[in-house]
C-alpha positions as CSV (number, residue, x, y, z in Angstrom):
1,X,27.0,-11.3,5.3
2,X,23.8,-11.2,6.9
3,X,20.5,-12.6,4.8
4,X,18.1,-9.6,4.8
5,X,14.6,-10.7,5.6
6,X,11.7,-10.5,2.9
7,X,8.5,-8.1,4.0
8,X,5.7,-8.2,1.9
9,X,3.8,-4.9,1.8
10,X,0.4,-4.5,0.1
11,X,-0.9,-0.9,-0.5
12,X,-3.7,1.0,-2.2
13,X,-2.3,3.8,-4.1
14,X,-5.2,5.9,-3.0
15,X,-5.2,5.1,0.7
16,X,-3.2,7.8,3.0
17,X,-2.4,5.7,5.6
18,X,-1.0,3.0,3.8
19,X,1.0,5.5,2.0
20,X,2.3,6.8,5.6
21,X,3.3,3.2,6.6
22,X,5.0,2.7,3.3
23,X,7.3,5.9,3.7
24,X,7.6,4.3,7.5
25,X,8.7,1.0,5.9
26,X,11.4,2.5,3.7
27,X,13.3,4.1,6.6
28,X,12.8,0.6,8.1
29,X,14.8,-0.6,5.0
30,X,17.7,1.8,6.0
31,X,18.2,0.4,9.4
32,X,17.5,-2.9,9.7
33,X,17.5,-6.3,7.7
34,X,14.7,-6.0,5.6
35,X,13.7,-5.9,2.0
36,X,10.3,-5.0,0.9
37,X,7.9,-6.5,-1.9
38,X,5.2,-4.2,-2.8
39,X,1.9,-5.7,-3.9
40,X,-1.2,-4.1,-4.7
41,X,-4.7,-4.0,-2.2
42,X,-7.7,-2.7,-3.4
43,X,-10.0,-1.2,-1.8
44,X,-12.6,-1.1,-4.5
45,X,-12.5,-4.5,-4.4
46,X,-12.7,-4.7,-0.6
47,X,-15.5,-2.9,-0.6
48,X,-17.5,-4.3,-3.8
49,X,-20.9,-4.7,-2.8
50,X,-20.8,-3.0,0.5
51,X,-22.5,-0.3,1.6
52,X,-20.2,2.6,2.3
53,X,-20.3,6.0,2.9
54,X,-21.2,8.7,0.4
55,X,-17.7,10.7,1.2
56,X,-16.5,7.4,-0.2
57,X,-18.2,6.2,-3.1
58,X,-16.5,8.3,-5.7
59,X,-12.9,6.9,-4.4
60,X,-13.7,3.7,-4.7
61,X,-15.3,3.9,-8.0
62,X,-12.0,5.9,-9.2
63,X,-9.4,3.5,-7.2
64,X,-10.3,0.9,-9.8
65,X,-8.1,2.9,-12.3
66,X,-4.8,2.9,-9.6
67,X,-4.9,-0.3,-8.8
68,X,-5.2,-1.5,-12.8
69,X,-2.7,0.5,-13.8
70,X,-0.1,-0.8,-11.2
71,X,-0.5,-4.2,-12.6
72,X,-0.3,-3.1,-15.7
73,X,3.2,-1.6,-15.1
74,X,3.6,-4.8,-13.3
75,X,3.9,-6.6,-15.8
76,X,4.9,-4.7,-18.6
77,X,8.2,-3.3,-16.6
78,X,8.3,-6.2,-13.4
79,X,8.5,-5.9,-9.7
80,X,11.1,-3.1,-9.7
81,X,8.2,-0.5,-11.2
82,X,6.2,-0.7,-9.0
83,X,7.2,0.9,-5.8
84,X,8.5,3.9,-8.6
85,X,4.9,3.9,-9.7
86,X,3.4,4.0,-6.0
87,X,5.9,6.8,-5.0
88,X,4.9,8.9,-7.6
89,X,1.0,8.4,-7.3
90,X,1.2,8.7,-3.7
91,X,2.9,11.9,-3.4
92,X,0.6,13.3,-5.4
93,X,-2.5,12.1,-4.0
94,X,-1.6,12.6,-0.7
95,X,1.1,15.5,0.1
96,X,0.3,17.1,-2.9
97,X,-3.7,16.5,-2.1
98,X,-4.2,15.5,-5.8
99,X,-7.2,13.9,-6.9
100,X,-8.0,10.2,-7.7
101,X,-8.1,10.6,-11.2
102,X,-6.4,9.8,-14.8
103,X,-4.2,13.1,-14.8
104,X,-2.4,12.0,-11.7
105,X,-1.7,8.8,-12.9
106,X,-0.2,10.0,-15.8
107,X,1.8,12.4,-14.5
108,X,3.4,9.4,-12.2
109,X,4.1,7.3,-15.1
110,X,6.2,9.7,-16.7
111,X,7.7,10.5,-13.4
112,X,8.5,6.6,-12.9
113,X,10.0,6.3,-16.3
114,X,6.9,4.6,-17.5
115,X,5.2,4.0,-20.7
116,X,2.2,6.5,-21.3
117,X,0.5,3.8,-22.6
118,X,0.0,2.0,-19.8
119,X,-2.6,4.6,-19.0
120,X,-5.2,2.6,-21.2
121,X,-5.2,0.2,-18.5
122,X,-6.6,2.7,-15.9
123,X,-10.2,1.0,-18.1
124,X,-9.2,-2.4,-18.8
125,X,-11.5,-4.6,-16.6
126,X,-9.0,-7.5,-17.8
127,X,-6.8,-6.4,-15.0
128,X,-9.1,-6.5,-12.3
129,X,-8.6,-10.3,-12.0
130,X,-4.9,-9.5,-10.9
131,X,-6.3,-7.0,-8.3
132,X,-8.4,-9.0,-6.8
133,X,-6.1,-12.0,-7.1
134,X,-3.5,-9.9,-5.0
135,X,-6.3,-8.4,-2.4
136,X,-7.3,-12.2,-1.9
137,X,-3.3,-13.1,-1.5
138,X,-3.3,-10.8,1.4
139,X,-6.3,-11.4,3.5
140,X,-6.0,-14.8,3.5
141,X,-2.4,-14.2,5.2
142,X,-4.4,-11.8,7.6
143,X,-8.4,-12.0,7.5
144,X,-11.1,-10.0,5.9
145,X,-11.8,-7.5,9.2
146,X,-9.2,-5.3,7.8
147,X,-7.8,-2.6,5.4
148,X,-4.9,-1.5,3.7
149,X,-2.0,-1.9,4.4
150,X,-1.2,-5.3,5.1
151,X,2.5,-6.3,5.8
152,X,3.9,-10.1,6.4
153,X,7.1,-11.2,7.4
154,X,8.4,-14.6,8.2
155,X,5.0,-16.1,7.9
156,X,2.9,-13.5,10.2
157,X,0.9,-10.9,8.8
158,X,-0.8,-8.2,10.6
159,X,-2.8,-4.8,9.2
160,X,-1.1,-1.7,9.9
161,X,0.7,-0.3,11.8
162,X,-0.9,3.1,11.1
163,X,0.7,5.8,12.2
164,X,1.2,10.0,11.6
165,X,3.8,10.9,11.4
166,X,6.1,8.3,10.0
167,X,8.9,7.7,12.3
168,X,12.7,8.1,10.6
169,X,15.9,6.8,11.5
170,X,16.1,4.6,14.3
171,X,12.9,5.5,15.7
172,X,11.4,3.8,12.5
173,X,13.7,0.5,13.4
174,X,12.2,0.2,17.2
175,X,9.2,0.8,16.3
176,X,9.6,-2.0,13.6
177,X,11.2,-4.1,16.5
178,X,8.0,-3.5,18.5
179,X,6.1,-4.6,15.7
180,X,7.7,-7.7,14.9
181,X,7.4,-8.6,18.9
182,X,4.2,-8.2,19.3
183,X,2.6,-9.6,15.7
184,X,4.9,-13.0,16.4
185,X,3.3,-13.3,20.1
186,X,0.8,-16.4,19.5
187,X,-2.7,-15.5,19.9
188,X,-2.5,-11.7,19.5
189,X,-5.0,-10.5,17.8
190,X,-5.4,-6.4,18.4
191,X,-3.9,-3.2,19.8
192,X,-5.8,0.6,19.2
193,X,-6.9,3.4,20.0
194,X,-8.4,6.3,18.8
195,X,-6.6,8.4,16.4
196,X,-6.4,11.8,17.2
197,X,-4.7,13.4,14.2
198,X,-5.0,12.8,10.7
199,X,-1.9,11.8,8.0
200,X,1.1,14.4,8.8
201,X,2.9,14.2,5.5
202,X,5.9,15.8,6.5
């Protein structure tokens, strides 16, 4: 029996292109070796301080509440809630174009099975110790010039990849081959270009 390797996925609940790499990630699952660990990423704490754009204040301030309420489930229900948790936020956020606020999250914790409760964390600044704690986990695996998501595997960790649509089947598995190739090839360090369509939820 083969050992399935461990990938460790952080995410932002609010962030669309994480949420496309994540849907990407579980059709990975399907086809090759690998097991995913989801961890949170904030991006309100990423960008603490920083002067950002308008457009992108009001996220930020509201993607406080995500991220706290994902540890909250965290550890009130263990690992195994939280990808339930993500699932449900995230298809309402983004294919259902749902807004960052309390009513979505709770709406995905009774979809996930979860305590309504744990919505009193979406304002409990004790949590935000555990998001940053978890944001600090993964740049220091991959640096502080990037975003969400972050994935690491066997030691390497690289941002990305983003994509639109997410590939299934075994176009999701080369793509992961691909992936793997060129994030374990020493001294790598970047590969873009200019998106030219925006998150295809389909």
């Amino acid at each position: 029996m083969r050992v399935k390797q461990i990938a460790q996925f952080w995410f932002d609940p609010i962030c669309p292109w994480a949420w496309m790499t994540s849907r990407w990630m579980l059709e990975v699952e399907k086809v090759r070796d690998v097991e995913v660990e989801w961890h949170i990423f904030s991006l309100s704490v990423l960008n603490e301080g920083r002067d950002i754009p308008e457009q992108y204040r009001s996220a930020m301030a509201n993607g406080w509440m995500f991220g706290r309420v994902v540890c909250a489930a965290q550890q009130a229900a263990g690992d195994a809630s939280v990808l339930p948790l993500y699932t449900a936020m995230g298809t309402r956020l983004h294919p259902g174009k749902g807004e960052i606020e309390k009513a979505v999250i709770a709406e995905a914790l009774a979809e996930a099975g979860l305590s309504a409760e744990l919505l009193s964390a979406a304002n409990d600044i004790t949590f935000d110790q555990k998001l940053r704690d978890s944001t600090a986990e993964a740049l220091k695996l991959v640096g502080d010039d990037v975003g969400t998501p972050v994935i690491a595997i066997d030691g390497v960790a690289f941002f990305g990849p983003v994509i639109s649509p997410a590939p299934k089947g075994e176009a999701a598995g080369k793509l992961w081959d691909g992936v793997l190739n060129v994030a374990r090839t020493p001294g790598f360090f970047e590969l873009k270009r200019t998106r030219t369509v925006g998150p295809i939820f389909d």
